[in-house]
PyMOL Python script that loads the backbone (N, CA, C, O; Angstrom):
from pymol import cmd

cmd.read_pdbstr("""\
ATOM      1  N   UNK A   1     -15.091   8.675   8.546  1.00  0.00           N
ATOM      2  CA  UNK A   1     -14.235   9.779   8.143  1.00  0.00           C
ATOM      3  C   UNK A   1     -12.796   9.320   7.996  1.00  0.00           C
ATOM      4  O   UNK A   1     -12.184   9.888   7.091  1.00  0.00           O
ATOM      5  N   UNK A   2     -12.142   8.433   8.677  1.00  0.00           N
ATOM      6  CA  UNK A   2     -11.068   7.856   8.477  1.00  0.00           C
ATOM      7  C   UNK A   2     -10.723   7.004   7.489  1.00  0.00           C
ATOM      8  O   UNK A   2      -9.568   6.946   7.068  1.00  0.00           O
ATOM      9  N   UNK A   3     -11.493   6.422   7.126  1.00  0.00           N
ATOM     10  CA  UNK A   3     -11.085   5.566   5.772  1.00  0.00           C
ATOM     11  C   UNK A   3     -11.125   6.479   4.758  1.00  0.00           C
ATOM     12  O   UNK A   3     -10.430   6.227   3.773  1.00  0.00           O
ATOM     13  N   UNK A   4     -12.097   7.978   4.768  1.00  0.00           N
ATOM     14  CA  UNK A   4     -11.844   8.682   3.891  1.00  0.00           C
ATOM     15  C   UNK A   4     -10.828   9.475   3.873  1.00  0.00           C
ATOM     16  O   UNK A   4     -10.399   9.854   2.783  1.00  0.00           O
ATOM     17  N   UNK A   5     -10.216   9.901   5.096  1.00  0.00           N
ATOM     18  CA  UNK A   5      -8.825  10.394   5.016  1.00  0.00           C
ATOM     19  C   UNK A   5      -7.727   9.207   4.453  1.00  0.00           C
ATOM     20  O   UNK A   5      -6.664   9.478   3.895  1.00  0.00           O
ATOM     21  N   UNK A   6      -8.088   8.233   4.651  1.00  0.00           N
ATOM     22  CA  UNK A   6      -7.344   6.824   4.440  1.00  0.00           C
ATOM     23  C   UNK A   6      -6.929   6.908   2.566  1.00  0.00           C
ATOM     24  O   UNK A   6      -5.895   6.840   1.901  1.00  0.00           O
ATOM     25  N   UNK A   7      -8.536   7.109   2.253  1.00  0.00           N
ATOM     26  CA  UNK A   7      -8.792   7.164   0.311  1.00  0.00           C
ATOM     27  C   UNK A   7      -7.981   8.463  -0.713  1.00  0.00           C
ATOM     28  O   UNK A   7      -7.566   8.530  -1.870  1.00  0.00           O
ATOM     29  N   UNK A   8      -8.052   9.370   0.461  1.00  0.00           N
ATOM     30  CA  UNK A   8      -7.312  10.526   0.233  1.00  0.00           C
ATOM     31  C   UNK A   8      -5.149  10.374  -0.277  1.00  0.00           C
ATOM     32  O   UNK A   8      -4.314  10.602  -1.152  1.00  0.00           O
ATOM     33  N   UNK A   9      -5.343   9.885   0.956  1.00  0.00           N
ATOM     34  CA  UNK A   9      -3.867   9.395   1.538  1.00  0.00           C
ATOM     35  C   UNK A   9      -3.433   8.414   0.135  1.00  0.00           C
ATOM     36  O   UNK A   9      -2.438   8.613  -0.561  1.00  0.00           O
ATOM     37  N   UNK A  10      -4.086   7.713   0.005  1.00  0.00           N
ATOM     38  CA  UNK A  10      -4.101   6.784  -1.365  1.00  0.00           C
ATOM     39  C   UNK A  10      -3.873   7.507  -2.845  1.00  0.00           C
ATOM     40  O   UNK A  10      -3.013   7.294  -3.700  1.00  0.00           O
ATOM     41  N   UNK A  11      -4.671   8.182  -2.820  1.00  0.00           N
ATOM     42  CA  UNK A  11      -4.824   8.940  -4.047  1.00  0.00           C
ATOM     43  C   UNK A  11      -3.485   9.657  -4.021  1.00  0.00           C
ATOM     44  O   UNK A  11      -2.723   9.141  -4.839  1.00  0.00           O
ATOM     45  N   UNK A  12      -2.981  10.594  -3.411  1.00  0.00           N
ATOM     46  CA  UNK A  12      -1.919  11.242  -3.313  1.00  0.00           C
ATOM     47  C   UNK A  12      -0.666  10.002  -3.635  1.00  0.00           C
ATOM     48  O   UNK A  12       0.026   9.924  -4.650  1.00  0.00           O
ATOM     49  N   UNK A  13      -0.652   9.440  -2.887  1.00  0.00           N
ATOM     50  CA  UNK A  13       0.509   8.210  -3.378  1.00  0.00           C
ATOM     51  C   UNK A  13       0.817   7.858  -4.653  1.00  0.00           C
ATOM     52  O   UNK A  13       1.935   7.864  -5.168  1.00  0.00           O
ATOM     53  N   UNK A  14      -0.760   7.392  -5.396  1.00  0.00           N
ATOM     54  CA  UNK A  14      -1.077   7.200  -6.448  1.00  0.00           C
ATOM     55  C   UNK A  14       0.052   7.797  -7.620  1.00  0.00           C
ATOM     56  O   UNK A  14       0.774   7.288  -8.477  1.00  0.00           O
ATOM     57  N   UNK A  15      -0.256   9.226  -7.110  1.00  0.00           N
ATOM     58  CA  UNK A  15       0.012  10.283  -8.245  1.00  0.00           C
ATOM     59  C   UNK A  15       1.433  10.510  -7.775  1.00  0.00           C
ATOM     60  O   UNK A  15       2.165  10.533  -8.764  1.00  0.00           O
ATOM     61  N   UNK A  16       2.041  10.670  -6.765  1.00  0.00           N
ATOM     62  CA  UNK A  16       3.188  10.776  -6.348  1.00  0.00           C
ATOM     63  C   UNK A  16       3.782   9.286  -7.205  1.00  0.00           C
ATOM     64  O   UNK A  16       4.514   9.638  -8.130  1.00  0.00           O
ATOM     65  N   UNK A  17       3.691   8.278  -7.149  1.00  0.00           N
ATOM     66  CA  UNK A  17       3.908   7.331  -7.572  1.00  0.00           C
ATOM     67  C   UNK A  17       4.066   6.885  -9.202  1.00  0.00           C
ATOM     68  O   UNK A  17       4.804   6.122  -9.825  1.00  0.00           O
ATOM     69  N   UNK A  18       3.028   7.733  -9.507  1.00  0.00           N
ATOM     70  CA  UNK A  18       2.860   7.456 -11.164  1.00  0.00           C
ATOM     71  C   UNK A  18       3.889   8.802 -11.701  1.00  0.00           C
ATOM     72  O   UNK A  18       4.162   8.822 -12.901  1.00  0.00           O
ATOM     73  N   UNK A  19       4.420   9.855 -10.846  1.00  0.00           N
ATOM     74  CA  UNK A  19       4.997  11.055 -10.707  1.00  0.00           C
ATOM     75  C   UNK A  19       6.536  10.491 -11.089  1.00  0.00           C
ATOM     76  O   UNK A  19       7.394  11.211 -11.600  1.00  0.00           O
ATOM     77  N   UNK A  20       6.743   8.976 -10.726  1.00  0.00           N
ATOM     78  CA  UNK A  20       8.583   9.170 -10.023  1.00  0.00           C
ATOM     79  C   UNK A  20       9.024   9.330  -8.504  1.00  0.00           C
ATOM     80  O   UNK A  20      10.079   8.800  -8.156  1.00  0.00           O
ATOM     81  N   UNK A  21       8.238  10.058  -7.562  1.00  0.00           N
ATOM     82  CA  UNK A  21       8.661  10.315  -6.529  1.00  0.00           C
ATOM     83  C   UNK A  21       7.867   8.949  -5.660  1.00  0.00           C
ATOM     84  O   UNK A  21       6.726   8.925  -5.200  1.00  0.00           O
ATOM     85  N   UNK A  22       8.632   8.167  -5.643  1.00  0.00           N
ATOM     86  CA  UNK A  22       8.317   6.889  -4.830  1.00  0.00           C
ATOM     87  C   UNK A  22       8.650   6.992  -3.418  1.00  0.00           C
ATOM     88  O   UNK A  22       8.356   6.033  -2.704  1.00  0.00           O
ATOM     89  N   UNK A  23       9.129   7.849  -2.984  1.00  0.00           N
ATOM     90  CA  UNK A  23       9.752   8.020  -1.601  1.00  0.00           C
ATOM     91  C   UNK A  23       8.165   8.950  -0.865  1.00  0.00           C
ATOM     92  O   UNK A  23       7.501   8.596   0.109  1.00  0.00           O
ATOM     93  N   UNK A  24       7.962  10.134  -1.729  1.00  0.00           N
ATOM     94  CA  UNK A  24       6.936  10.349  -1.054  1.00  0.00           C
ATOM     95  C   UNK A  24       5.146   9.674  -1.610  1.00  0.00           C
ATOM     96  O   UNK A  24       4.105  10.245  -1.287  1.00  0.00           O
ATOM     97  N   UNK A  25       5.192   8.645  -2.297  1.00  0.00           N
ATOM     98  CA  UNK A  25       4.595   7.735  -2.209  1.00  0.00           C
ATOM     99  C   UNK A  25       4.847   7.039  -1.264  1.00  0.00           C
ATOM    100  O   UNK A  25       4.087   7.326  -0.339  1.00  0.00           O
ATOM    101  N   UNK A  26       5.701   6.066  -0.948  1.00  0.00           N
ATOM    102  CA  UNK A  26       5.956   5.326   0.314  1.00  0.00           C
ATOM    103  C   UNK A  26       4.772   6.501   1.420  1.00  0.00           C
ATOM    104  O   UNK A  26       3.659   6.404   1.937  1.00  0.00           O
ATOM    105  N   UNK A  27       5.498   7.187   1.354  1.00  0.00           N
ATOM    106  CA  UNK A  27       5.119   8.362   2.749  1.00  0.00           C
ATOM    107  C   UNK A  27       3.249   8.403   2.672  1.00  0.00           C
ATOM    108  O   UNK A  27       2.663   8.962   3.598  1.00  0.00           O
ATOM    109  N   UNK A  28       2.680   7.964   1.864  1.00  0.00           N
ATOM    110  CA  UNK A  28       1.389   8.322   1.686  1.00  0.00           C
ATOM    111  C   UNK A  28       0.578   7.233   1.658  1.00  0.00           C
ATOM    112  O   UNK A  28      -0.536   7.239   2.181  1.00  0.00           O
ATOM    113  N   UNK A  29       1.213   5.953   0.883  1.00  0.00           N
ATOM    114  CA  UNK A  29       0.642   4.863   1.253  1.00  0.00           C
ATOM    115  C   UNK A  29       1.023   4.312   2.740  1.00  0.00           C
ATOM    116  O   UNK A  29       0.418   3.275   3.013  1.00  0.00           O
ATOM    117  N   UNK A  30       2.001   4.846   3.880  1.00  0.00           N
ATOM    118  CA  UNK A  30       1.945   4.696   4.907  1.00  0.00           C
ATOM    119  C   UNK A  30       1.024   5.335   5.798  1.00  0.00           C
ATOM    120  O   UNK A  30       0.407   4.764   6.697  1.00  0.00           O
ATOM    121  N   UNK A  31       0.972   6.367   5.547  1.00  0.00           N
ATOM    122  CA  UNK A  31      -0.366   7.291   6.221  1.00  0.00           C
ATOM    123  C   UNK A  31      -1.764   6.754   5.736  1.00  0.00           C
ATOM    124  O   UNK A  31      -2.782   6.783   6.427  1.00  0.00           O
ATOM    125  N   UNK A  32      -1.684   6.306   4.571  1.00  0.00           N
ATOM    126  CA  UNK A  32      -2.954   5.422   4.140  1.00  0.00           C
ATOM    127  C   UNK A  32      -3.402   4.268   4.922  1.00  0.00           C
ATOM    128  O   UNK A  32      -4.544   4.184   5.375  1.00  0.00           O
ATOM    129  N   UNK A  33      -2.447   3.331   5.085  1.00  0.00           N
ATOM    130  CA  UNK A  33      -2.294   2.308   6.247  1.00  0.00           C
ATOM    131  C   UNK A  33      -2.683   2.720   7.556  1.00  0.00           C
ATOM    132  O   UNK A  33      -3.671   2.213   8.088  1.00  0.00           O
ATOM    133  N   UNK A  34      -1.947   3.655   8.166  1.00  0.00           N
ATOM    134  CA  UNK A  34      -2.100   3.786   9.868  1.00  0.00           C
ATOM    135  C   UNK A  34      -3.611   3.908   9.759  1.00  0.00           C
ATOM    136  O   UNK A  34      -4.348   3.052  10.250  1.00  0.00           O
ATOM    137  N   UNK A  35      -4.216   5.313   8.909  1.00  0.00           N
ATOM    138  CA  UNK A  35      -5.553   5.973   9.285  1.00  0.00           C
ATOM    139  C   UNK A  35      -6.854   4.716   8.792  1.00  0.00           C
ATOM    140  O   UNK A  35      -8.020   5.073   8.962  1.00  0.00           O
ATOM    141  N   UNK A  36      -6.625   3.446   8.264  1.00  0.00           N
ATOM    142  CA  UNK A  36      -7.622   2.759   7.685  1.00  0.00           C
ATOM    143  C   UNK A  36      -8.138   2.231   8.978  1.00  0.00           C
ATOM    144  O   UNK A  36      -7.395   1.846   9.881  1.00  0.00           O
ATOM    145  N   UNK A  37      -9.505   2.229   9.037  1.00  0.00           N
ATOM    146  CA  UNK A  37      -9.789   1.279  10.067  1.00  0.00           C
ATOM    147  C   UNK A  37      -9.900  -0.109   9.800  1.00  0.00           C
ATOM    148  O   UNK A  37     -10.466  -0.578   8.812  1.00  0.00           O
ATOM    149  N   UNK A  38      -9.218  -0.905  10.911  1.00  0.00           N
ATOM    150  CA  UNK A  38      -9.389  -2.568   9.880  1.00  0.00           C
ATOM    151  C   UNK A  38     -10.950  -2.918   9.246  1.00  0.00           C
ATOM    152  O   UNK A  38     -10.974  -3.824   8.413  1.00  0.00           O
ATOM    153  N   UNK A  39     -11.696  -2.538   9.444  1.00  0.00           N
ATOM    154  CA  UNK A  39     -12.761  -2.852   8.398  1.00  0.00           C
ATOM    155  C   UNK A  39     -12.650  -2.132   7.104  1.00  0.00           C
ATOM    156  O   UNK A  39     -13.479  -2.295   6.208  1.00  0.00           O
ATOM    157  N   UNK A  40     -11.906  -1.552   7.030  1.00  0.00           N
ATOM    158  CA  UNK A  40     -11.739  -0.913   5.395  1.00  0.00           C
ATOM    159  C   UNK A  40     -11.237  -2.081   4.531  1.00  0.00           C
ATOM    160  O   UNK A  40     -10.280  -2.834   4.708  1.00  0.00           O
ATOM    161  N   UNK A  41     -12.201  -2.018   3.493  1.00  0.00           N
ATOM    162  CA  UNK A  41     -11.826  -3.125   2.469  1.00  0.00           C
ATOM    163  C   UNK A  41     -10.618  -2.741   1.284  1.00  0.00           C
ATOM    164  O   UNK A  41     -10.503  -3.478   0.304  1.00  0.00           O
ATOM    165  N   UNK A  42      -9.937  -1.812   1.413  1.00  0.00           N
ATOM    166  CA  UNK A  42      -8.999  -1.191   0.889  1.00  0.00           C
ATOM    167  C   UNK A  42      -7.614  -1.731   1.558  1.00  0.00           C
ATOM    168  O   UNK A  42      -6.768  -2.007   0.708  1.00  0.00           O
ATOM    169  N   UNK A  43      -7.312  -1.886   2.566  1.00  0.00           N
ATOM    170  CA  UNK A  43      -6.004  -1.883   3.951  1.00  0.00           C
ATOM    171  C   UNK A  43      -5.340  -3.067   2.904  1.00  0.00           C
ATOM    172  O   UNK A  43      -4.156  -2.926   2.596  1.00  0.00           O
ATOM    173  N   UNK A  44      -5.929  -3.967   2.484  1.00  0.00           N
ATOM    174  CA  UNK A  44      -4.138  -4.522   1.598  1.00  0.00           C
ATOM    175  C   UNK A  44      -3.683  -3.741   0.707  1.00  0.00           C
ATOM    176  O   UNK A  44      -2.466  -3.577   0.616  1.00  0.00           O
ATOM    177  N   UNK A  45      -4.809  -2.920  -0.368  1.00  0.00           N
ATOM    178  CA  UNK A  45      -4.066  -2.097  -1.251  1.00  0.00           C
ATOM    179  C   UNK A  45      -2.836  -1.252  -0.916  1.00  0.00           C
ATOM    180  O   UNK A  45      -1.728  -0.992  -1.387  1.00  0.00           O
ATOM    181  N   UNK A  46      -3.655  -0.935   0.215  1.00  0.00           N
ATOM    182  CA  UNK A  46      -2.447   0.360   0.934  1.00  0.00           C
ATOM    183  C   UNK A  46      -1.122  -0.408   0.651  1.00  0.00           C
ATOM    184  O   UNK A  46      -0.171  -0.013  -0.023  1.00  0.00           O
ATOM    185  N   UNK A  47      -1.277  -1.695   1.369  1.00  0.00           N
ATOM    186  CA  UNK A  47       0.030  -2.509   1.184  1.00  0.00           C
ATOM    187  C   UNK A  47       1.153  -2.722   0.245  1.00  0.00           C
ATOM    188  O   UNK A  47       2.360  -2.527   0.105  1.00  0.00           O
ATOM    189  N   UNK A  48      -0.177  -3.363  -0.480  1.00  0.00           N
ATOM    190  CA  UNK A  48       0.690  -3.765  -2.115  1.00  0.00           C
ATOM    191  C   UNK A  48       1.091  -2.425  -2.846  1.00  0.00           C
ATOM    192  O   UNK A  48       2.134  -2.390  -3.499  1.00  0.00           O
ATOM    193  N   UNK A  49       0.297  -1.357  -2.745  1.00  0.00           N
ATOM    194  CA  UNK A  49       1.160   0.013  -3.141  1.00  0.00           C
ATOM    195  C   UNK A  49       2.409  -0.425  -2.875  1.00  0.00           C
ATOM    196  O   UNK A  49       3.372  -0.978  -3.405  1.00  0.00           O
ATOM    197  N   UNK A  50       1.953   0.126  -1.643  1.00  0.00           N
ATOM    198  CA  UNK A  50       3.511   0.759  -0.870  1.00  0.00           C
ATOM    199  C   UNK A  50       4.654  -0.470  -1.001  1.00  0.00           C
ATOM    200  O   UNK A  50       5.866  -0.327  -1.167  1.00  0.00           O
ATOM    201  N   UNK A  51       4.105  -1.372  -0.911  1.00  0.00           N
ATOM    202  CA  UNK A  51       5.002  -2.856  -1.754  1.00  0.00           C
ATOM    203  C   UNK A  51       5.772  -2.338  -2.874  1.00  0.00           C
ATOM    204  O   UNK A  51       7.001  -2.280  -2.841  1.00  0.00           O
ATOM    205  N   UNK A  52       4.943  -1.891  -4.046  1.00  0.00           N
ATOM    206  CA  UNK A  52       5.470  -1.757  -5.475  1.00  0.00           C
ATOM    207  C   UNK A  52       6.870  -0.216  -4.997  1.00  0.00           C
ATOM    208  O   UNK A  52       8.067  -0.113  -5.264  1.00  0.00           O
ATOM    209  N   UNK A  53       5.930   0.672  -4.249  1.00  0.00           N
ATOM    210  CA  UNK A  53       7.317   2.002  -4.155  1.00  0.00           C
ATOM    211  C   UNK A  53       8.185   1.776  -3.737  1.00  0.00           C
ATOM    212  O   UNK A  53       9.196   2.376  -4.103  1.00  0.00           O
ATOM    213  N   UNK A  54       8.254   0.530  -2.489  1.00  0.00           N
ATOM    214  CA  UNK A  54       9.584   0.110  -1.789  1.00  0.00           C
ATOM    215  C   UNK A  54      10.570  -0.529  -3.078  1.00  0.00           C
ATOM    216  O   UNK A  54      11.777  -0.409  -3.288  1.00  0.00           O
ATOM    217  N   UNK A  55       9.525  -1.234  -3.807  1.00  0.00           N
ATOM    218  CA  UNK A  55      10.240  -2.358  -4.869  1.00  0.00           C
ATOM    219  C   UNK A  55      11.063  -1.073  -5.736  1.00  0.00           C
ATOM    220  O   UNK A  55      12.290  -1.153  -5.696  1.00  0.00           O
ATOM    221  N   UNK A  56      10.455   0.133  -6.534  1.00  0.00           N
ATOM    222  CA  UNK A  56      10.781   0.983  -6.786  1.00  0.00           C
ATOM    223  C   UNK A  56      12.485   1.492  -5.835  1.00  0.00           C
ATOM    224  O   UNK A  56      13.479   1.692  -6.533  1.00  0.00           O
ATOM    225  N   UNK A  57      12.527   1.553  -5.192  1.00  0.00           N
ATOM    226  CA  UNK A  57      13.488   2.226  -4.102  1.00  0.00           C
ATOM    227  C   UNK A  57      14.526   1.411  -3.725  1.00  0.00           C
ATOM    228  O   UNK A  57      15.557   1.645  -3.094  1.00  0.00           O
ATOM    229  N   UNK A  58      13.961   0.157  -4.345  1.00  0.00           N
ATOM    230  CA  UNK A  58      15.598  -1.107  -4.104  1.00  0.00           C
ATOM    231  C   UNK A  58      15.214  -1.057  -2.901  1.00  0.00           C
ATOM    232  O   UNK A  58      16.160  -0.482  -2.363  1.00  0.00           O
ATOM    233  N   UNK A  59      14.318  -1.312  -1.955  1.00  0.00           N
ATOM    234  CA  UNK A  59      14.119  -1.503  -0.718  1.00  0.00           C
ATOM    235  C   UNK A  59      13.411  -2.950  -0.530  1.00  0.00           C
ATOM    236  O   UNK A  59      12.236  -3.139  -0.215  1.00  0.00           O
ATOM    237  N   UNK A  60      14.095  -3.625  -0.714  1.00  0.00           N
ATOM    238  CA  UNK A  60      13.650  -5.345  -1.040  1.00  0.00           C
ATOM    239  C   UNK A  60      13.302  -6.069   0.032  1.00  0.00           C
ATOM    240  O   UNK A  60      12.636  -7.061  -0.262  1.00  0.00           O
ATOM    241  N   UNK A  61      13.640  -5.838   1.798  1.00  0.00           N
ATOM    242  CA  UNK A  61      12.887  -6.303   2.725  1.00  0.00           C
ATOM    243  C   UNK A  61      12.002  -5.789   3.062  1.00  0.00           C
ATOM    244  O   UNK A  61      11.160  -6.501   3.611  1.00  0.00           O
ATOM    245  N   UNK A  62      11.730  -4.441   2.940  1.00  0.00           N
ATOM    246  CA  UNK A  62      10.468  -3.519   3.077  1.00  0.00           C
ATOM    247  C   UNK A  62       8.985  -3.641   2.337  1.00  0.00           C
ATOM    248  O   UNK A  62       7.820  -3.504   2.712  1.00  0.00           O
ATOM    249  N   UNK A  63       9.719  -4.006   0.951  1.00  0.00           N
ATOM    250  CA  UNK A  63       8.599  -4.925  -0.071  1.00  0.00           C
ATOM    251  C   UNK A  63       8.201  -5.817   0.266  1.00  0.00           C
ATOM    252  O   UNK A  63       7.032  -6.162   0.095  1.00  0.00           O
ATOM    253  N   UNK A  64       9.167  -6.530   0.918  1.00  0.00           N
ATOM    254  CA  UNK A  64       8.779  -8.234   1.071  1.00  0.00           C
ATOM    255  C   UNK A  64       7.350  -8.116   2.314  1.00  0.00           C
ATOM    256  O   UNK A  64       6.161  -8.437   2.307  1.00  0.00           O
ATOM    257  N   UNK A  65       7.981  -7.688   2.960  1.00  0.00           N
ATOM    258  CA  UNK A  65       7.299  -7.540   4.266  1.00  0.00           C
ATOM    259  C   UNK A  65       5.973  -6.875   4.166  1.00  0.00           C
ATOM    260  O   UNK A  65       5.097  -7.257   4.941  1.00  0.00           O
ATOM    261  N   UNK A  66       5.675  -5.799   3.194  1.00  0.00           N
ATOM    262  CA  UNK A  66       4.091  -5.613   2.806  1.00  0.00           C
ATOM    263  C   UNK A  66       3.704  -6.394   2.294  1.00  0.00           C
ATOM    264  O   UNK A  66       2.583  -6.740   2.667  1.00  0.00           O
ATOM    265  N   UNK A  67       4.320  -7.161   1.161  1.00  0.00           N
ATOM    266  CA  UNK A  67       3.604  -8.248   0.367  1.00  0.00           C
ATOM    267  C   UNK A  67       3.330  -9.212   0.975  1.00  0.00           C
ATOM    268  O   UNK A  67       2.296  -9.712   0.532  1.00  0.00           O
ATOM    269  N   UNK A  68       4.026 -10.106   2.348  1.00  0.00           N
ATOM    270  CA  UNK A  68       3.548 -10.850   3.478  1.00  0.00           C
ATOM    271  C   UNK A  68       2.482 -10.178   4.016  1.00  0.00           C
ATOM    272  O   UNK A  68       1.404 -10.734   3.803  1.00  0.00           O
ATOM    273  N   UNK A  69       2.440  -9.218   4.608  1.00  0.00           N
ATOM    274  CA  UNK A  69       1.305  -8.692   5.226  1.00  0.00           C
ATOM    275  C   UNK A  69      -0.057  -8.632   4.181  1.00  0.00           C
ATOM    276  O   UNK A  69      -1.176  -8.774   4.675  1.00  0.00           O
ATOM    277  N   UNK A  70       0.049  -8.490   3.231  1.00  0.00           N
ATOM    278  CA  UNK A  70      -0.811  -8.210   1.939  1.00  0.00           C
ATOM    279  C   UNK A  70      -1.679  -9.625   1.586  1.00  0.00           C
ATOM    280  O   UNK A  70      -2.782  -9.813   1.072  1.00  0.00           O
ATOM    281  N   UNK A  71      -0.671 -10.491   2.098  1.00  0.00           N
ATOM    282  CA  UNK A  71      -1.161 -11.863   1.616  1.00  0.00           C
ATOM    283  C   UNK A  71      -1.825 -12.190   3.180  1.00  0.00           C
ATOM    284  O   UNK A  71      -2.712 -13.043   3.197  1.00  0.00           O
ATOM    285  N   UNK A  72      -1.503 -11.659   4.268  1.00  0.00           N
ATOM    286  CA  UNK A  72      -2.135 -12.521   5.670  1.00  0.00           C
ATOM    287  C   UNK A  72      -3.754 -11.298   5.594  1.00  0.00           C
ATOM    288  O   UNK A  72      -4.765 -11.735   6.144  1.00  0.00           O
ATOM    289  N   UNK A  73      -3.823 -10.095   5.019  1.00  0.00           N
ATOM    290  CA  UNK A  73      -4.972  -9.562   4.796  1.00  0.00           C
ATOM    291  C   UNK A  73      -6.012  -9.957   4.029  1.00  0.00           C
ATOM    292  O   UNK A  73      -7.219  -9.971   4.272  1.00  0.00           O
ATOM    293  N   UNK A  74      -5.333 -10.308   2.976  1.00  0.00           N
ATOM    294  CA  UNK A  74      -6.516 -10.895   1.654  1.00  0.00           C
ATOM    295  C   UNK A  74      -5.945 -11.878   1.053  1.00  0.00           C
ATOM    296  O   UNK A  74      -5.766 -11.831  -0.164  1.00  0.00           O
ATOM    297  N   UNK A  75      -5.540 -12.992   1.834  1.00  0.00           N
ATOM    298  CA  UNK A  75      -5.180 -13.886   1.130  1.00  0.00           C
ATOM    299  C   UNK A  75      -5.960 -14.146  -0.172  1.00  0.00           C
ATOM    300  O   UNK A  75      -5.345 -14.787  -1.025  1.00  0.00           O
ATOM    301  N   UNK A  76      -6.801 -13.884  -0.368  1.00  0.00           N
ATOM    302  CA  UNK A  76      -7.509 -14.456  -1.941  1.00  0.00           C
ATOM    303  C   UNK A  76      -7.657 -13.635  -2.982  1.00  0.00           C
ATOM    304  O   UNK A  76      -8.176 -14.018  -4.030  1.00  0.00           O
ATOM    305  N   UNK A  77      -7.091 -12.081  -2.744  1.00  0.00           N
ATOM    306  CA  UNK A  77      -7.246 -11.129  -3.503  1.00  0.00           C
ATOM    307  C   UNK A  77      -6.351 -11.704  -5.049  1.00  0.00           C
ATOM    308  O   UNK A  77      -5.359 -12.412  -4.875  1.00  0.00           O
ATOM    309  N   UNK A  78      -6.624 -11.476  -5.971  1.00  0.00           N
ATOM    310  CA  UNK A  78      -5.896 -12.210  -7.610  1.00  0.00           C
ATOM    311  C   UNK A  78      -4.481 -11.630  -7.565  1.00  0.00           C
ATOM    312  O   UNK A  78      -3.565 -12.268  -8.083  1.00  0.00           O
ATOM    313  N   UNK A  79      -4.223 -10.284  -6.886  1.00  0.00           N
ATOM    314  CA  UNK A  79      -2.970 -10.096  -7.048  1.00  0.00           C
ATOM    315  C   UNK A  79      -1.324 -10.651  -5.709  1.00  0.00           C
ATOM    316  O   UNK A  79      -0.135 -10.421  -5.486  1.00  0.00           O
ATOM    317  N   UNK A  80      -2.462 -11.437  -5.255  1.00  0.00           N
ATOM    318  CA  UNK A  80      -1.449 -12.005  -4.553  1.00  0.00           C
ATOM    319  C   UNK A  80      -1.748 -13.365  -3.976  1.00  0.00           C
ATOM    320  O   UNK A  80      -1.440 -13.735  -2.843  1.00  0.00           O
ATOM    321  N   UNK A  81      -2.510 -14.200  -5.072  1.00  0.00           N
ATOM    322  CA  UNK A  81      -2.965 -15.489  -4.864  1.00  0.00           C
ATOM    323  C   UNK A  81      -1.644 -16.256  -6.171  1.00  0.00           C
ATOM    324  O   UNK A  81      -1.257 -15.725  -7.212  1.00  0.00           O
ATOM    325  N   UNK A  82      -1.226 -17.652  -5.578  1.00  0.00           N
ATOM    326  CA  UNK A  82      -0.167 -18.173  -6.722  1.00  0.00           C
ATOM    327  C   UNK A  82      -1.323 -19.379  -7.115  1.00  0.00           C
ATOM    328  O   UNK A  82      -2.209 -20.062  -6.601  1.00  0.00           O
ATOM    329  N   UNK A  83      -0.579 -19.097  -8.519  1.00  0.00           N
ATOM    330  CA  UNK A  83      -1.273 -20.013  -9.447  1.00  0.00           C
ATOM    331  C   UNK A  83      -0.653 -21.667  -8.624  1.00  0.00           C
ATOM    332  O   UNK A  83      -0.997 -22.754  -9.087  1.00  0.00           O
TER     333      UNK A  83
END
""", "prot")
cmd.dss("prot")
cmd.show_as("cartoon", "prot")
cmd.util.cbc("prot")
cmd.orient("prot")
């Protein structure tokens, strides 16, 4: 049930996100994060979202710092593997 509140939490971001309102994106891909259980195969997305809304927000250590975390989760995922 938590990863589905987790998928929920996501979706809302999503659209908040594709909306303009990156602030309450942030807010949703964070609630997406807390509620995932680490076996959710989703928990870097949450990341790299909320990566891109910080990037959005001129919030450039806040980005950085999901996208580190993003890379110690899935290091091999394509969107955050370097050529």
């Amino acid at each position: 049930m938590t990863a589905a509140k987790a998928a929920a939490a996501k979706a809302r971001g999503s659209e908040a996100y594709m909306n303009g309102d990156y602030t309450a994106a942030v807010d949703c891909f964070t609630e997406a994060a807390r509620l995932a259980p680490a076996s959710d195969p989703n928990v870097h997305v949450y990341h790299s979202n909320r990566c891109a809304a910080y990037l959005q927000l001129n919030r450039v250590d806040d980005a950085l710092k999901d996208a580190e975390r993003c890379t110690r989760i899935a290091p091999k995922w394509s969107k955050v593997r370097s050529k």
